[in-house]
TITOR-410416 format. One record per residue (C-alpha): residue number from 0; residue in three letters; x, y, z. Coordinates in pm, 1 decimal. Each point is the difference from the previous one (the first is absolute). Layout:
<zases>
resi:resn:c1:c2:c3
NUM:ALA:X:Y:Z $
...
</zases>
This chain:
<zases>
resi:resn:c1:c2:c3
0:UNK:0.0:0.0:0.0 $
1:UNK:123.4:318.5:-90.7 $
2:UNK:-28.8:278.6:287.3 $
3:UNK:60.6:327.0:-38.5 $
4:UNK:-38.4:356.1:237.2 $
5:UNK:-156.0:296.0:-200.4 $
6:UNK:-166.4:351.6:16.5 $
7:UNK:-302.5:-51.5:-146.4 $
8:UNK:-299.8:214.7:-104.0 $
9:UNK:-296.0:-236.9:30.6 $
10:UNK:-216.5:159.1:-228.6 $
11:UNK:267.3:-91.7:-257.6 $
12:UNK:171.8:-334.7:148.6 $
13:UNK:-159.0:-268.0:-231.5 $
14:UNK:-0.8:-326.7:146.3 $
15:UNK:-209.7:-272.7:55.0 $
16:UNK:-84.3:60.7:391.3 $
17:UNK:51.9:304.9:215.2 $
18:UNK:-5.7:-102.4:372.8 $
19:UNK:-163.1:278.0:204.1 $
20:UNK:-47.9:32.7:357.9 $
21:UNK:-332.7:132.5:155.8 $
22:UNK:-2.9:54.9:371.2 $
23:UNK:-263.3:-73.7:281.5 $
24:UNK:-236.4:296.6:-102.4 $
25:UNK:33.3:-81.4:-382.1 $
26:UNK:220.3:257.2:-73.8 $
27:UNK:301.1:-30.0:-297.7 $
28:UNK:346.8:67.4:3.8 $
29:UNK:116.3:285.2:-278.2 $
30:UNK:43.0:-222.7:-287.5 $
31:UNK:-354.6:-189.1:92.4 $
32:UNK:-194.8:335.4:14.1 $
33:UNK:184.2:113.4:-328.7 $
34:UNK:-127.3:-337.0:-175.7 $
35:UNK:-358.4:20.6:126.4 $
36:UNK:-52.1:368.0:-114.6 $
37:UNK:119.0:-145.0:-325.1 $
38:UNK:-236.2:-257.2:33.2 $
39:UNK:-273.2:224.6:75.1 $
40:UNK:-19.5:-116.8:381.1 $
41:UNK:-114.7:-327.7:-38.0 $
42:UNK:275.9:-130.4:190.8 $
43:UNK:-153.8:185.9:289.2 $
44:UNK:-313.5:-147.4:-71.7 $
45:UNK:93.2:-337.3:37.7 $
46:UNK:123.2:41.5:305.1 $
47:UNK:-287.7:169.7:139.8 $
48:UNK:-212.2:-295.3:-113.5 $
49:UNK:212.2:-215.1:248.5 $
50:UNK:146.0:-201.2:-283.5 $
51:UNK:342.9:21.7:179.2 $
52:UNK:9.1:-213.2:311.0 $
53:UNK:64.0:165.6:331.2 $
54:UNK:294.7:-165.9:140.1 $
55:UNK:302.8:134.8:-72.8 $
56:UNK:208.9:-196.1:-298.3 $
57:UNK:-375.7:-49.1:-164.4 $
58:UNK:50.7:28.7:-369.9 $
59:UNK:-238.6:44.5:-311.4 $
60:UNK:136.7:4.5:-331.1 $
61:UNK:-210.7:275.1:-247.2 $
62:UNK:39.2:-29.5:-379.6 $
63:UNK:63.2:388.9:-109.8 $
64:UNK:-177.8:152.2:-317.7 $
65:UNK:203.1:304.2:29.7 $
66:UNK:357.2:113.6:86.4 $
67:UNK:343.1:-143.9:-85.7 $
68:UNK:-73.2:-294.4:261.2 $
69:UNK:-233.5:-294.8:-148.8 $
70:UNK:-80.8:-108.0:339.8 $
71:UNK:20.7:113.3:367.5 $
72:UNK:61.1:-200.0:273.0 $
73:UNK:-138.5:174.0:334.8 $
74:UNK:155.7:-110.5:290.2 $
75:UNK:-154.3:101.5:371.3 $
76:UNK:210.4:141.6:312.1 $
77:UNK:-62.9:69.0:313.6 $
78:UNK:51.9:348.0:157.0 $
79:UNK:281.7:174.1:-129.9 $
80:UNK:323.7:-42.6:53.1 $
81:UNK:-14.1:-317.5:-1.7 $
82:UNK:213.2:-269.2:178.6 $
83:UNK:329.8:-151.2:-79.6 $
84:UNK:-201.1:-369.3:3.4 $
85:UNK:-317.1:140.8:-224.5 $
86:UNK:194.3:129.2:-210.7 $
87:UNK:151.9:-351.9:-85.5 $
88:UNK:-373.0:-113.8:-6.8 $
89:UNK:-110.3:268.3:-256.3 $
90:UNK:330.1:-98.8:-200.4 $
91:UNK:-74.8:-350.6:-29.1 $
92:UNK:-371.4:25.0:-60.2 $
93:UNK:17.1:232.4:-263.6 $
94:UNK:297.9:-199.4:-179.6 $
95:UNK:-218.7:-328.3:33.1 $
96:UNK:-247.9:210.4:-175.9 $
97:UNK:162.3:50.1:-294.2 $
98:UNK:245.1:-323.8:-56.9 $
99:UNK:-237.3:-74.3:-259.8 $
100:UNK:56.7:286.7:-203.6 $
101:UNK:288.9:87.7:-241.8 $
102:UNK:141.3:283.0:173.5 $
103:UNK:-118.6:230.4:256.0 $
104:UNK:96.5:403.9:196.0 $
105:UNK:-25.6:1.8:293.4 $
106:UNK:-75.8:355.8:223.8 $
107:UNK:-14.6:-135.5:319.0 $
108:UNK:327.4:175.5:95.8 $
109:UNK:-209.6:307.8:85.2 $
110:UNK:-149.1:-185.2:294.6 $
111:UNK:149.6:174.4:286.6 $
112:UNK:131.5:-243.8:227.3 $
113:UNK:141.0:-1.3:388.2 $
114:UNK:343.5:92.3:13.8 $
115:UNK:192.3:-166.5:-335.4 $
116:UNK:101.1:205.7:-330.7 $
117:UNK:-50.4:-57.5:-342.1 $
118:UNK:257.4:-282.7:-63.3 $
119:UNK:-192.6:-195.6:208.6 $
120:UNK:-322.3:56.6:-164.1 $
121:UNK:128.6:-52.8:-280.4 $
122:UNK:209.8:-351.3:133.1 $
123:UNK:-324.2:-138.5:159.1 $
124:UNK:-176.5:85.6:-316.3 $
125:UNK:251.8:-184.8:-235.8 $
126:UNK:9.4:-320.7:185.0 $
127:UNK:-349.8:-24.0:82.4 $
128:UNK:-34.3:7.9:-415.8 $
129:UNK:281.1:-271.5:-40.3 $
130:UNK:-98.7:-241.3:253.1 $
131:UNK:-346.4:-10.7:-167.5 $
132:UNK:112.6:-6.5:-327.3 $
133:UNK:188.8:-377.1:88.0 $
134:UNK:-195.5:-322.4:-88.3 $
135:UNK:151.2:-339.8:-36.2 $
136:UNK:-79.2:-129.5:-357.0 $
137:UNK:292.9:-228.2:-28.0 $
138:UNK:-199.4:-320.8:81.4 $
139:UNK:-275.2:77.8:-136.7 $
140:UNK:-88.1:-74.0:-402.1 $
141:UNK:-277.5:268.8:-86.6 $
142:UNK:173.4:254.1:273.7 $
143:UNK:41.2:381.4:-95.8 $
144:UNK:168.9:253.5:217.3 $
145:UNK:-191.1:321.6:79.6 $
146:UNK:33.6:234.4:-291.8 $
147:UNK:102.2:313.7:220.4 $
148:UNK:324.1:101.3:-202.8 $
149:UNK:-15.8:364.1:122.2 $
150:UNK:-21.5:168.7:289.2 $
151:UNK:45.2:449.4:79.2 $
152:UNK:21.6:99.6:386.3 $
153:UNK:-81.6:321.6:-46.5 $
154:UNK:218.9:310.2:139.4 $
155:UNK:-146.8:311.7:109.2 $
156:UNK:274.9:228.4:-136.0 $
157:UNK:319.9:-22.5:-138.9 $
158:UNK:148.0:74.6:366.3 $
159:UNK:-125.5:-314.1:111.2 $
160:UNK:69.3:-201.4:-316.4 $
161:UNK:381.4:-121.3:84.1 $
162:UNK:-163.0:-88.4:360.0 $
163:UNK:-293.6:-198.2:-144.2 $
164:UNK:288.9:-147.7:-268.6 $
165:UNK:171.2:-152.1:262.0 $
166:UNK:-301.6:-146.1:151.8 $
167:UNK:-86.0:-181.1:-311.3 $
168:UNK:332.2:-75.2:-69.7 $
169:UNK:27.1:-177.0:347.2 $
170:UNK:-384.9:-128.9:18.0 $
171:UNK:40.1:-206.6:-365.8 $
172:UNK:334.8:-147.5:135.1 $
173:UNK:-134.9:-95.2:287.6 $
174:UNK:-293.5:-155.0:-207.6 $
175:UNK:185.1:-186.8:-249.7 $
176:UNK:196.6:-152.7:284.7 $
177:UNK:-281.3:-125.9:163.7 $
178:UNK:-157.3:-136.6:-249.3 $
179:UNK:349.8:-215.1:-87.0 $
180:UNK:-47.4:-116.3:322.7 $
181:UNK:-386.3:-101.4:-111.0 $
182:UNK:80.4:-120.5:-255.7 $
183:UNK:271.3:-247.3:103.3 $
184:UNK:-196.3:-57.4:310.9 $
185:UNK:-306.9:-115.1:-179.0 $
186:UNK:185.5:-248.8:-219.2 $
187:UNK:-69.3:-343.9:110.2 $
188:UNK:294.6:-243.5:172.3 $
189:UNK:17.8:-218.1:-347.3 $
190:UNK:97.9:329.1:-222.4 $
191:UNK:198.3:232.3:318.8 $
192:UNK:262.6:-235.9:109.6 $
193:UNK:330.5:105.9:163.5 $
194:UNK:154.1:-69.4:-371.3 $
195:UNK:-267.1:231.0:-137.5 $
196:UNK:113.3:281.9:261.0 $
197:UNK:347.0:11.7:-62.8 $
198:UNK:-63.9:-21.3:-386.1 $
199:UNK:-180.4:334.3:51.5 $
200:UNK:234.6:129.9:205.2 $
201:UNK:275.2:-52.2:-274.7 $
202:UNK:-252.3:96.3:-313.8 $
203:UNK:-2.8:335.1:266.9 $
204:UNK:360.7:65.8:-12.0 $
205:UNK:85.4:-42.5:-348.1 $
206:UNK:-299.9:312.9:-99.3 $
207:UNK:203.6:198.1:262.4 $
208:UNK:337.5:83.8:25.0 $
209:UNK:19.1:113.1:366.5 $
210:UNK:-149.4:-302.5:161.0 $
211:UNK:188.9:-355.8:-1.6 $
212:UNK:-153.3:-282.8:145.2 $
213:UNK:219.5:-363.0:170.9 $
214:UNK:-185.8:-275.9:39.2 $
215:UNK:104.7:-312.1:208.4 $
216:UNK:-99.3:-336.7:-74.3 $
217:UNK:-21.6:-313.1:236.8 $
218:UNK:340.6:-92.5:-17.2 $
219:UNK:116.5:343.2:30.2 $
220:UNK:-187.3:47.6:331.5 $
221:UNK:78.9:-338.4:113.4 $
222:UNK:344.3:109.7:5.3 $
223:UNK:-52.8:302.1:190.9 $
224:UNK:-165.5:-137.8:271.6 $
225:UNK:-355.0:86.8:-90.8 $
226:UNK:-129.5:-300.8:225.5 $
227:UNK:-315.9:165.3:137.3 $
228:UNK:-79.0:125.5:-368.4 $
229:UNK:39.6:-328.0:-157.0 $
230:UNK:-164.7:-222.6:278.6 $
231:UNK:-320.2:167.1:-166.4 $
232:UNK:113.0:-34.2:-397.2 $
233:UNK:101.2:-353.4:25.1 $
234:UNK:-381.0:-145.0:76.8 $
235:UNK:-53.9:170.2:-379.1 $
236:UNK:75.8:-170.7:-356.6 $
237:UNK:-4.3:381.7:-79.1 $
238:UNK:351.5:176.6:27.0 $
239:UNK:77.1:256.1:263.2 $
240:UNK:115.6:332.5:-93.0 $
241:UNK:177.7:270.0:188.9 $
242:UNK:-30.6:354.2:-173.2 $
243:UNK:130.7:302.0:-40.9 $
244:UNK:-67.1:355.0:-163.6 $
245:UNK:279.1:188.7:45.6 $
246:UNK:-96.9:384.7:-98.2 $
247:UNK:261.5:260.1:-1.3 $
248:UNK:-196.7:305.1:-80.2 $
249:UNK:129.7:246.3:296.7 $
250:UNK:365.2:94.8:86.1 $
251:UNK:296.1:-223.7:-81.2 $
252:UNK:104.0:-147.2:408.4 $
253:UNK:-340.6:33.8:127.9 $
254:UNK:-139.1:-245.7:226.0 $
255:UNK:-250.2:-132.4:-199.7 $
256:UNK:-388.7:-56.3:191.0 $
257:UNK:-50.0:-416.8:-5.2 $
258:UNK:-349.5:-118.2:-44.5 $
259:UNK:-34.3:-345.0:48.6 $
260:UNK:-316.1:-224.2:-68.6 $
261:UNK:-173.4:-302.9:60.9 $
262:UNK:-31.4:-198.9:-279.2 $
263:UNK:-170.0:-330.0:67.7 $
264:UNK:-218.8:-36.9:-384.5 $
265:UNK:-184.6:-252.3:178.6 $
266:UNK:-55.7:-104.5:377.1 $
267:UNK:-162.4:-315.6:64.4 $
268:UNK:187.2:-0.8:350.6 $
269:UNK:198.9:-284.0:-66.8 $
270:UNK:-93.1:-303.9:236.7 $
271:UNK:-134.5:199.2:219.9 $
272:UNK:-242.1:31.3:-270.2 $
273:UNK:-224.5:304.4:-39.9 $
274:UNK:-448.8:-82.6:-2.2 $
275:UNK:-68.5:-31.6:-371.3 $
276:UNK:-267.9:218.8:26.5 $
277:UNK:114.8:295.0:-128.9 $
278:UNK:343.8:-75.4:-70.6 $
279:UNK:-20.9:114.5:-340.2 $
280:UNK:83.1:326.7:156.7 $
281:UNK:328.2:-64.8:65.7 $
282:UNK:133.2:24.3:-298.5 $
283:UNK:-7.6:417.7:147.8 $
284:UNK:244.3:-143.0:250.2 $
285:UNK:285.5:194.1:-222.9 $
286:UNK:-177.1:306.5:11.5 $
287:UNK:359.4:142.4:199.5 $
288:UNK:172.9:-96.6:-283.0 $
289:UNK:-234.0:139.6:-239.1 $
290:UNK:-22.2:320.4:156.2 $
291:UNK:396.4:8.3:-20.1 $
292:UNK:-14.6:-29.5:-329.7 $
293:UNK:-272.3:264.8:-68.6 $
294:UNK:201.8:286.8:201.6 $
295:UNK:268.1:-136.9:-205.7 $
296:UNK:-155.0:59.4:-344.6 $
297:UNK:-130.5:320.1:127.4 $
298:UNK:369.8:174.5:154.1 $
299:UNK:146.3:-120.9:-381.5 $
300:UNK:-289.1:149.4:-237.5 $
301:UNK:-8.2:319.6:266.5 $
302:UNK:427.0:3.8:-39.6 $
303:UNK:-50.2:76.3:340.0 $
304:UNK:321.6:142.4:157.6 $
305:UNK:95.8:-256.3:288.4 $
306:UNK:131.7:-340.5:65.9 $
307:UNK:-223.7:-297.2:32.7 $
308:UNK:52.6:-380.5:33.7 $
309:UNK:-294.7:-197.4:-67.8 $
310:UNK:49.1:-372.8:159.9 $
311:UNK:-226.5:-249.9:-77.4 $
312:UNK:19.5:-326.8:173.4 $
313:UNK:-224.6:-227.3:-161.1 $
314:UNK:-73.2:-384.1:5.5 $
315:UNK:-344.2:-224.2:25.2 $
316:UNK:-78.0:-155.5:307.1 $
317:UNK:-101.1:-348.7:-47.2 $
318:UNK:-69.5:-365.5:134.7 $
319:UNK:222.3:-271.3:-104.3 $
320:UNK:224.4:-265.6:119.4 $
321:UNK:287.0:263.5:-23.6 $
322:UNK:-187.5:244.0:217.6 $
323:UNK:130.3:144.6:345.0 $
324:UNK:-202.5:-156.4:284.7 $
325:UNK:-149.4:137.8:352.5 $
326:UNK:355.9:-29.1:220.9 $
327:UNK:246.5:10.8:-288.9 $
328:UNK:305.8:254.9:92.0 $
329:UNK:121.9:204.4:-260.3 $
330:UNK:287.8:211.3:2.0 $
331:UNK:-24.2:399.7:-140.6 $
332:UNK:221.1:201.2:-192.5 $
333:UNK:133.7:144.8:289.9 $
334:UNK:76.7:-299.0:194.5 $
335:UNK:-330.5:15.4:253.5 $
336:UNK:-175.6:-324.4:16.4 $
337:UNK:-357.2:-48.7:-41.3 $
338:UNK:-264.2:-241.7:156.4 $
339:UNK:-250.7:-7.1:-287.7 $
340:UNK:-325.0:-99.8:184.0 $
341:UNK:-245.7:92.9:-257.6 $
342:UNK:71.1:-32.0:-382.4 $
343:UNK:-252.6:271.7:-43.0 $
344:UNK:181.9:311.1:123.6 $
345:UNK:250.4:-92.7:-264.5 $
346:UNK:-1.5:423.5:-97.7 $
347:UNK:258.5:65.0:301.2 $
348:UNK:204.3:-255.9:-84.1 $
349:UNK:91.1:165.2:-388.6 $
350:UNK:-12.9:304.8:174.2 $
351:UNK:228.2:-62.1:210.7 $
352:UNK:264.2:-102.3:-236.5 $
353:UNK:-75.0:307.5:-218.2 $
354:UNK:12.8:236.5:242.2 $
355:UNK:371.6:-163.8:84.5 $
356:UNK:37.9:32.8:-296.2 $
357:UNK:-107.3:347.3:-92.9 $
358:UNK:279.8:140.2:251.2 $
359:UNK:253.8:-37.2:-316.0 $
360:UNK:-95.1:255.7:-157.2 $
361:UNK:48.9:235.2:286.1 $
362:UNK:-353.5:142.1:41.9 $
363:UNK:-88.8:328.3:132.2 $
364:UNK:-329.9:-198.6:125.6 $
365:UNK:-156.6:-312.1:-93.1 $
366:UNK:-388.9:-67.4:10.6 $
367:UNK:-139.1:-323.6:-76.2 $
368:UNK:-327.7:-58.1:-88.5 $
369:UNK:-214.6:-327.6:43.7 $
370:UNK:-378.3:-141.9:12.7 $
371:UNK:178.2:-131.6:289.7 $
372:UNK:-274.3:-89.9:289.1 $
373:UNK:-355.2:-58.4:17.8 $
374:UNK:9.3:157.2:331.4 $
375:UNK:56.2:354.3:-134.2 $
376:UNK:-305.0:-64.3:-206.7 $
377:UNK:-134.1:-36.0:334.5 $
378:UNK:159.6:265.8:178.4 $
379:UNK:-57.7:288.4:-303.0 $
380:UNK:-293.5:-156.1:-236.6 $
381:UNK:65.9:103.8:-360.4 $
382:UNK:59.4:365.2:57.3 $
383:UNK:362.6:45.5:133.2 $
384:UNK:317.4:-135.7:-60.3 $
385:UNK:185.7:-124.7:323.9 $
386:UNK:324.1:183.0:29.8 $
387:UNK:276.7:-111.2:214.4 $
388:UNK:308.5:174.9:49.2 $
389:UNK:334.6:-17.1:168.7 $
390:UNK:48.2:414.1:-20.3 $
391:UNK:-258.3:234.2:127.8 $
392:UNK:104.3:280.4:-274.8 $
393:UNK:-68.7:-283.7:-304.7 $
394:UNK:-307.0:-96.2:130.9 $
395:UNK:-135.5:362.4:29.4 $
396:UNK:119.3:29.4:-384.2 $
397:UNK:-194.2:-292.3:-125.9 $
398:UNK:-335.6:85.3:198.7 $
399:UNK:21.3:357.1:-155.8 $
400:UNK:40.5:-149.7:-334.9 $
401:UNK:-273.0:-158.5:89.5 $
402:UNK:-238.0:274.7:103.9 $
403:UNK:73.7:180.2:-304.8 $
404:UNK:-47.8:-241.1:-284.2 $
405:UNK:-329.4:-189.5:206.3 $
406:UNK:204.0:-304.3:5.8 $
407:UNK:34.7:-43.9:373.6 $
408:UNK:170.7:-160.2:236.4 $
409:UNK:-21.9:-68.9:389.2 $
410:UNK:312.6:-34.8:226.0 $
411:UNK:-35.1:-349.0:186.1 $
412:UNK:280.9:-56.8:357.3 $
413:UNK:313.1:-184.5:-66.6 $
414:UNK:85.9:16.8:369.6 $
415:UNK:273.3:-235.2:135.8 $
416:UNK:-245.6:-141.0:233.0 $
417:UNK:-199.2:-228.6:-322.9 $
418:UNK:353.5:-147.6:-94.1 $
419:UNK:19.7:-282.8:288.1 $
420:UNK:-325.5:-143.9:-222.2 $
421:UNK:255.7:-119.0:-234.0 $
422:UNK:193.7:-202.9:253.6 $
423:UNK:68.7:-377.4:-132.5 $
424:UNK:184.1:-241.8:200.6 $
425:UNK:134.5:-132.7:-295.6 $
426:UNK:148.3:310.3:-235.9 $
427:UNK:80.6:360.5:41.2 $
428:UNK:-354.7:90.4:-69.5 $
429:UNK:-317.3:-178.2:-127.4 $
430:UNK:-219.3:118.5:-273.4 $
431:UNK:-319.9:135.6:160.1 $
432:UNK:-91.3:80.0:336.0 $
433:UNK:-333.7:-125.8:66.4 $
434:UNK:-367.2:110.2:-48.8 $
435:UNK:13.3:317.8:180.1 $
436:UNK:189.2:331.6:-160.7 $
437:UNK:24.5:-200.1:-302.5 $
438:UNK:115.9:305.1:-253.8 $
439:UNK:235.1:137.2:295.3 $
440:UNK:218.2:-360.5:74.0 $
441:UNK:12.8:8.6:-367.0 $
442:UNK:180.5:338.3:-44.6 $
443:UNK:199.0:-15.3:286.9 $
444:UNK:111.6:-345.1:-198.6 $
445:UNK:127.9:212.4:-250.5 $
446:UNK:119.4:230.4:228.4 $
447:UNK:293.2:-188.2:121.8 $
448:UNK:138.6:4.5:-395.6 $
449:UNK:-73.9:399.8:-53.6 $
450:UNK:237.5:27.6:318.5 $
451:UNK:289.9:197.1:-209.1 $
452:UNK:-168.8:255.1:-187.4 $
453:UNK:-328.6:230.2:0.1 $
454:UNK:-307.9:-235.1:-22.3 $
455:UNK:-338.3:22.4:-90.3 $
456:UNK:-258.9:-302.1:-22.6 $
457:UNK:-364.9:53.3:-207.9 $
458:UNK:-247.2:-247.1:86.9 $
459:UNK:-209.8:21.5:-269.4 $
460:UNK:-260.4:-361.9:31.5 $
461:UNK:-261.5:238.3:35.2 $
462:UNK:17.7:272.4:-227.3 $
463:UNK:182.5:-177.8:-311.2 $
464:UNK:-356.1:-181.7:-175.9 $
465:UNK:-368.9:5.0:61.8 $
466:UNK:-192.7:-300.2:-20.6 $
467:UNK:-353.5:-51.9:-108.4 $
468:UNK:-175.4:115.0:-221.5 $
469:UNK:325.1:347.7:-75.3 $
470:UNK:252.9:-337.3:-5.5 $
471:UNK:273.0:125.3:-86.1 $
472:UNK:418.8:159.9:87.5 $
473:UNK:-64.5:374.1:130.2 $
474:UNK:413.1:74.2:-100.1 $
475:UNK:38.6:129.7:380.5 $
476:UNK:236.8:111.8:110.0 $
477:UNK:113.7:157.1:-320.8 $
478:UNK:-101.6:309.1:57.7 $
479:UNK:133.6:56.3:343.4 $
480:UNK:376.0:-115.2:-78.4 $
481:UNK:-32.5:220.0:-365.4 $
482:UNK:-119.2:271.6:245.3 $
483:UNK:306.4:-62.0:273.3 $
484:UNK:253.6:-68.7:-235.9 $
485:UNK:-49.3:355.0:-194.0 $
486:UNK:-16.3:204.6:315.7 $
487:UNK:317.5:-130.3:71.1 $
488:UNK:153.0:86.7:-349.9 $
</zases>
């Protein structure tokens, strides 16, 4: 989709949908009341015939019989200004209502809103138009995507059109990144193996000449020690795959940011096998990996001026004869044994040898990012990421991040007092710590690898798919680390 920030005269803006706002009292903003005196106030009409529902993010789409616009599609706010939240609302109603469409302006940057600017109008506006512009068609043999080619975020002036630019600019790479990560999310286990990933990873680095990307095979990791990682691989016929994006787009010497994800393509649990009902979904159980690879795609296509490693530690999780068992000790990259007493929470054992890993090339910070525990879906329901963090000042970056984009995340403890749950009598550690504080044991698992550097851990079981009827990858947390990692730039 092609996005673009512009000073635009509605009366003369031809397109196939403006996108108006109309306020609790059925009043326009400018460009609304210019297009309904040129449509001889039927606009208002409509509106005082209740046509346009009450509640704000309401929308009713008007076919236009004169004016530059051929249709209008009113979209209802509260009270003015509005806040931060509605305005996300109003942004991804009114870009729902027009996915259909070729192209579409939109004018709901002259909503006044609490306390933000015009870049992030026009940010919130962008990605609210990309994200419902994605559809997965791949599978599917009739399948079209949604025709919107087009889309205008309107600037009130040409003072304001560099900041309203640069919300675009940053809303569509944010959006193209997350859907990446929706895409390869929504692939099924038989097409997105680890093979797959770390063929994309290398089709990525030959279209772009900052970004190189390393990837390890069994043998390689084998011989590095990688025992936790491949006590999970070797129950697959499937080869393992560690991966990484190495993008050099900031100064030459700078620690690079490390993002490291959890890529398990498909998670039956291994023999501590998973209910089948519903295990069809866990094919999203590389949505960490996938959302690596969407920031990824998004910092190269931006040329975004900073240092990023992308790891991807991916492998399937299976059942077979050569599958680790409930009491097998494994040995880590780093030497620290491990108890494994469920095959299930199989995520903190790749982790843990990536995030060993990671500390070669001499982060700045690391933040990995798993569907790593049912218990955060627990803790947090679908709405926030769990955020754990071994530095107060890195945690208050990435919750920011997340307040601005509406991809949000919750700080969860990682107090010393949890880490006596991972006693064994048997190894340095064991895998999980028992029912209660499930997502917490689990980071402060990962924890003890992150010991040498600045460490963040997203938990993101919750907030990385919907089920039901919406099925489907969200391409959270892409946003958010987009977001952190160009504040930092």
């Amino acid at each position: 989709m092609q996005f673009t920030a512009k000073v635009t005269d509605i009366s003369k803006q031809r397109s196939a949908c403006a996108i108006l706002a109309v306020d609790n009292k059925n009043r326009f903003t400018d460009s609304g009341s210019i297009l309904d005196k040129a449509n001889g106030g039927n606009l208002a009409k409509l509106l005082k015939r209740g046509d346009l529902g009450s509640a704000a993010g309401s929308t009713l789409l008007v076919p236009t019989l004169d004016g530059s616009a051929e249709r209008v599609l009113l979209v209802r706010t509260s009270k003015t200004p509005v806040s931060a939240t509605e305005f996300r609302k109003l942004a991804s109603a009114s870009a729902n209502g027009v996915k259909s469409l070729k192209d579409a302006t939109s004018y709901l940057s002259e909503v006044s809103v609490e306390g933000v600017d015009a870049t992030w109008q026009a940010q919130q506006i962008t990605l609210a138009a990309g994200l419902a512009g994605y559809k997965f068609t791949r599978c599917h043999s009739d399948a079209k995507p949604y025709p919107l080619a087009k889309f205008i975020v309107h600037a009130a002036d040409k003072k304001q059109l560099k900041a309203t630019q640069k919300g675009v600019d940053l809303g569509s790479g944010q959006a193209m990144g997350s859907n990446i990560a929706r895409e390869l999310g929504n692939l099924p286990g038989n097409i997105c193996t680890p093979s797959y990933l770390a063929s994309e990873a290398k089709a990525l680095a030959k279209k772009h000449a900052k970004l190189t990307t390393t990837v390890l095979d069994n043998k390689k990791m084998e011989s590095l020690g990688m025992g936790a990682f491949m006590s999970v691989a070797k129950g697959s016929d499937e080869p393992a795959a560690m991966i990484a994006m190495n993008y050099k787009g900031g100064k030459t010497g700078q620690k690079p940011i490390v993002l490291v994800g959890k890529g398990i393509t498909f998670d039956t649990g291994g023999i501590s096998l998973k209910p089948g009902m519903q295990m069809d979904e866990m094919k999203f159980d590389m949505c960490g990996a996938a959302s690596v690879f969407g920031v990824m795609n998004a910092l190269v296509e931006m040329n975004a001026p900073v240092n990023v490693v992308g790891v991807v530690a991916a492998a399937e999780n299976m059942p077979s004869g050569r599958a680790s068992k409930p009491g097998d000790i494994v040995t880590s990259m780093s030497g620290k044994t491990i108890e494994i007493l469920n095959t299930d929470a199989e995520g903190r054992l790749v982790l843990c040898d990536a995030l060993t890993w990671a500390g070669k090339f001499k982060p700045s910070v690391v933040i990995d990012v798993a569907t790593l525990t049912g218990a955060c879906v627990i803790a947090l329901g679908n709405h926030a990421t769990g955020l754990y963090a071994n530095q107060d000042k890195l945690a208050d970056e990435l919750l920011a991040a997340g307040e601005t984009t509406g991809d949000r995340a919750w700080r969860m403890p990682l107090w010393d007092e949890y880490q006596p749950m991972l006693n064994s009598n048997f190894a340095d550690m064991q895998n999980i710590g028992g029912r209660e504080a499930g997502s917490v044991t689990a980071a402060c698992f990962l924890a003890r690898f992150a010991e040498d550097y600045n460490w963040a851990h997203l938990d993101i079981a919750g907030s990385a798919w919907k089920s039901g009827a919406a099925k489907g990858a969200t391409g959270r947390p892409v946003p958010l680390l987009l977001q952190y990692i160009l504040n930092k730039k």
